[in-house]
N, C-alpha and C positions, 0 to 999 in steps of 0.2 A: 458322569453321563446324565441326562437330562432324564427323566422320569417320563413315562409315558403318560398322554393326557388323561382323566377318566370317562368312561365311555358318557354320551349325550344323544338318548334315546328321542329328543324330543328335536334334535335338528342335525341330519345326517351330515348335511352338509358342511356342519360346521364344526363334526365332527372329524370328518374326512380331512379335513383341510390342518385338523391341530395335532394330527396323525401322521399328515407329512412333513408338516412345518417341525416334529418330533423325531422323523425318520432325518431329515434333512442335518442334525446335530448328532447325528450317530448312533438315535437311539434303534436298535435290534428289534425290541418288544413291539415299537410302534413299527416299523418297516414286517415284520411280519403277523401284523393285524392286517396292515395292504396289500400283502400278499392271498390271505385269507378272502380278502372280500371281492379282488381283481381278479385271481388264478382262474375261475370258471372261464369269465370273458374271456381272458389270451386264449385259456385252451383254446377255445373254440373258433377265435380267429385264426390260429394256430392248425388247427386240425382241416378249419375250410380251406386252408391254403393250399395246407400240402395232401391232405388227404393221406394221410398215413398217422395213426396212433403215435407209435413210436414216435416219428419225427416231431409231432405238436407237443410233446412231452419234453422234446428238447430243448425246441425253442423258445416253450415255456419256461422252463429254469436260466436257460440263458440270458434271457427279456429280462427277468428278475435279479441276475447276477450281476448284469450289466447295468440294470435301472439302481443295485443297491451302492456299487460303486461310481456309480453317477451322480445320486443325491447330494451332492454339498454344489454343484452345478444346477441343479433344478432351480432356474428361477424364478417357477411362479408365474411365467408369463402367460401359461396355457394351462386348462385343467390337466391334473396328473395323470388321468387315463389317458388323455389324448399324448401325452408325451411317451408314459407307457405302451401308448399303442406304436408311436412310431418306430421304438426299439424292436419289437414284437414284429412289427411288419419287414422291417428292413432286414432281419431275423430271417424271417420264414423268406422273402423274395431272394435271398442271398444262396440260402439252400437250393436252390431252383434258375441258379444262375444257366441252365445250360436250354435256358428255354423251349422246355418240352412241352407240346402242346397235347397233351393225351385226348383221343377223339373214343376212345373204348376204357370202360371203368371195371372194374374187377367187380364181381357180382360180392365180393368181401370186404369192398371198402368199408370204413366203416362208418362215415356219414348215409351209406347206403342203408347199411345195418341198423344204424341210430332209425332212420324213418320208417323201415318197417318195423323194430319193436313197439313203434306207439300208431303207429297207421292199422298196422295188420289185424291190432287185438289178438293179437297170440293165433290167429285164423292159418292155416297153413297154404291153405288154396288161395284166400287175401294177400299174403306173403307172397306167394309164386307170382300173382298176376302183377303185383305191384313193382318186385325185382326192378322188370327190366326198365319200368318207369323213370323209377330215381335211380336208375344206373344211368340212363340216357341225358337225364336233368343234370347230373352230378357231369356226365363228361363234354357237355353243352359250356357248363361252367369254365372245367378245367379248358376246353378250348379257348377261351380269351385270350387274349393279351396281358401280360401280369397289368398291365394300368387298368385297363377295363374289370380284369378282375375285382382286383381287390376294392375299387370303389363299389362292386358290386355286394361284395363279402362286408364291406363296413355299414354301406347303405342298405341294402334287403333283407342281409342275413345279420348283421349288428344293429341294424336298426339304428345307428349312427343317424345325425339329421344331417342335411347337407351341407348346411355352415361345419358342423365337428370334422364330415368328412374332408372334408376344403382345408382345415385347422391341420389334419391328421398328413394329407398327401402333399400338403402346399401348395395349394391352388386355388384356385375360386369357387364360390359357391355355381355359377356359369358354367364352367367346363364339368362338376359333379353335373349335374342336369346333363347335359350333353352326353356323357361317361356313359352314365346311365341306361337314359336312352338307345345309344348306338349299344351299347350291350347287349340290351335286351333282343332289339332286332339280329345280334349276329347269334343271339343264342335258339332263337325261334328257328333260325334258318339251318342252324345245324340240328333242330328236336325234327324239322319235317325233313330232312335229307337222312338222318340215321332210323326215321320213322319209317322210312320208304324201301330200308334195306330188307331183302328178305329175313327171316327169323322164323323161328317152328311155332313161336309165341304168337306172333304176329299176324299169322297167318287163320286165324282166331277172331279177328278183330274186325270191327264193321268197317264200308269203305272210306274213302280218302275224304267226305265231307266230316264226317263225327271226328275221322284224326286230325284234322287241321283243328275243327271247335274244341279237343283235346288239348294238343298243344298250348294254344290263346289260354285257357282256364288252366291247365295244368301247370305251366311256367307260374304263374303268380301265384297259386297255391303251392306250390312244390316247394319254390325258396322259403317262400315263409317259412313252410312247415321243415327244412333243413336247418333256419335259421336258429327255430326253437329247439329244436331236439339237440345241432349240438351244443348245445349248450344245457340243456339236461345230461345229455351221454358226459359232459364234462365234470358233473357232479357223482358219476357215480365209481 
């Protein structure tokens, strides 16, 4: 069995690459140093998907199980995360064959949870008002369409560029732009329709010009800050 490469602090890239070209001959050692350094990212694709801990834990080791007896077929054609990610994603879209579109998110999800551990500052009052926030963000999300989704999970919240996302779902850099776009508007249109429900929280809150200027600033701050956090909650 082929030795694993020595580590090359001075050019990641180039080391990533003699890590797979290492994994792809059967080497263990090197397949889980890629394991080590990818696992965060899947989680966390993983977890935006499905929204369930457990389940992103699954289709994490799955992605991985499947990606380790796949490597002697890896050829190179695409970067390795991107090929990882398409196992990962067909993964989590598979589990969710039954096309649930959830419009109410469990104030326990735990992407919910993830944002207010680092938004709230341990505030408990900050915590309460923000709840229903990124509950409504998070079930905005999950109402997509899984295509609209997940280009939105790759591009906003993976930070993916549009050419990788294009690489990742097979498609054009065109139709991601477009994705996008129409996402975003069908996600504004469900923050101001679930905005408009009554609620005890809500009821609190200034009238319908400050929630709409909410919404608009809210949606692009909120993914962001979903973006980053899971993927901190995946480290810990």
């Amino acid at each position: 069995m082929r030795a694993s490469p020595p580590p090359s602090a001075c050019d990641p890239a180039a080391e990533a690459s003699a890590l797979v070209d290492a994994a792809r001959t059967g080497d263990r050692r090197a397949f889980s140093e890629l394991v080590r350094r990818y696992r965060p990212r899947i989680y966390a694709l993983a977890l935006q998907l499905t929204g369930s801990a457990s389940e992103a834990d699954d289709v994490t080791q799955d992605a991985f199980l499947r990606a380790f007896a796949n490597m002697s077929r890896f050829e190179g054609r695409s970067e390795f995360f991107t090929w990882l990610y398409r196992i990962a994603l067909n993964r989590a879209l598979n589990g969710r064959r039954d096309g649930r579109r959830r419009q109410r998110v469990d104030m326990d999800d735990p992407r919910v949870q993830a944002a207010l551990a680092v938004d709230a500052g341990g505030d408990p009052r900050r915590a309460m008002e923000l709840r229903e926030t990124y509950a409504q963000l998070v079930a905005a999300l999950d109402a997509l369409s899984p295509v609209l989704r997940t280009t939105v999970v790759l591009t906003v919240l993976q930070r993916l560029s549009q050419r990788e996302a294009a690489v990742v779902l097979g498609t054009t850099e065109g139709t991601v732009a477009w994705r996008i776009h129409e996402a975003r508007r069908q996600m504004r249109e469900t923050l101001r329709r679930l905005q408009r429900e009554p609620t005890p929280a809500r009821a609190l809150r200034a009238g319908a010009e400050a929630r709409d200027a909410h919404v608009t600033d809210g949606l692009e701050a909120g993914l962001a800050l979903l973006g980053r956090l899971a993927t901190v909650a995946s480290r810990t």
